[in-house]
Structure formats: C-alpha cells, structure tokens
N, C-alpha and C positions, 0 to 999 in steps of 0.2 A: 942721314944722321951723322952726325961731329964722331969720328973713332973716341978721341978722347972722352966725352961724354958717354960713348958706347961703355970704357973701360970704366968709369964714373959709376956707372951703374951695376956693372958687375962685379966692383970692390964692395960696394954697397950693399947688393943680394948678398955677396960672401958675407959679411960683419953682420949681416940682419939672420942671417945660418945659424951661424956660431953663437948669435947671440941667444935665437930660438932653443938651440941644443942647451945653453947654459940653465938657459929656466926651465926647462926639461928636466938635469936633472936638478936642479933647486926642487922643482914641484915634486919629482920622486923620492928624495929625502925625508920633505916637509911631510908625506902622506906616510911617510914609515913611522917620522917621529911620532905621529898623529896617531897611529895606529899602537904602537908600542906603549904612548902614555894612558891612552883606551885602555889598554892591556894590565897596566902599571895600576890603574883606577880601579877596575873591576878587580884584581888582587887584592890591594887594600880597601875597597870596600865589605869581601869575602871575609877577608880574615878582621874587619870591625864588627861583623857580625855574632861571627866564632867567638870575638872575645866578650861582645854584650850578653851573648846566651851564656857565658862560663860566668859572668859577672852578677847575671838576675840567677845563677844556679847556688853561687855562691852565698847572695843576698837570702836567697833561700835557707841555707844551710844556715847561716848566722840568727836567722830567725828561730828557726826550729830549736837550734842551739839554748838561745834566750830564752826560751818556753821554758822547755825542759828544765832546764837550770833553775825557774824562774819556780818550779814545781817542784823539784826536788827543793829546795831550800823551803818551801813552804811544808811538804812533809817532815825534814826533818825538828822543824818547829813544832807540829802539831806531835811527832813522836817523843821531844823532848817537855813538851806541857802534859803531856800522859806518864812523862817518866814521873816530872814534879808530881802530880798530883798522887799518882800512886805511892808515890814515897813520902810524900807529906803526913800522910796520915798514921 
C-alpha cells in the first residue's frame, strides 16, 4: 500500500474521532436539555394544577358568597314588610 495513502487514511480515522467525540457531546447536552425541559414541564404543569384547584375553590367561595348575600337581602325584605305592616296599622 502507497505510505501516503496509508497517512490519507489515518488523517481521516483522526477527523472522523474528533468528529464522533463532537456529537457525543452534542447528543449529551441535547439529552440534558431534554431532560431539564421534562423537568421544567412537569413543574409547570404541577403548579397549573395547584392554581386550577385554588381557582374552582375560589369559584366556590364567590358562589356560596352570592347565595348568602342573595338570602340575606331577601330577609331583610321580608323583615322590613313586617316592620311596614305592623306599623301601618
């Protein structure tokens, strides 16, 4: 075999190394990003959770609120048509 050729080829095996190593660690980055945005996801999904349940607890409250309110105002209607009529007469 040609030396030159021989060297040809072993400049080549080198660059094709280096180049193996590069996307090596390309791919070990890309698998951290990958891992970390996993990570980043299931956090914000956790805490859209947390805030949907404080949101329907909320919705809760404002309801109950409404009621109430909705009752009291109708008692003191019916306290004040009792005051009228007992005083009318």
């Amino acid at each position: 075999m040609n030396v030159g050729l021989l060297v040809y080829f072993m400049v080549y095996e080198r660059l094709l190394h280096v180049q193996v190593k590069r996307l090596e660690v390309l791919l070990t980055k890309c698998k951290e990003t990958i891992k970390a945005n996993k990570e980043w996801t299931q956090q914000l999904v956790s805490d859209k959770e947390t805030i949907q349940k404080q949101l329907e607890l909320k919705i809760q409250e404002h309801d109950l609120l409404r009621v109430c309110s909705m009752q009291c105002v109708y008692c003191v209607m019916l306290n004040f048509f009792a005051f009228c009529r007992a005083h009318s007469t």
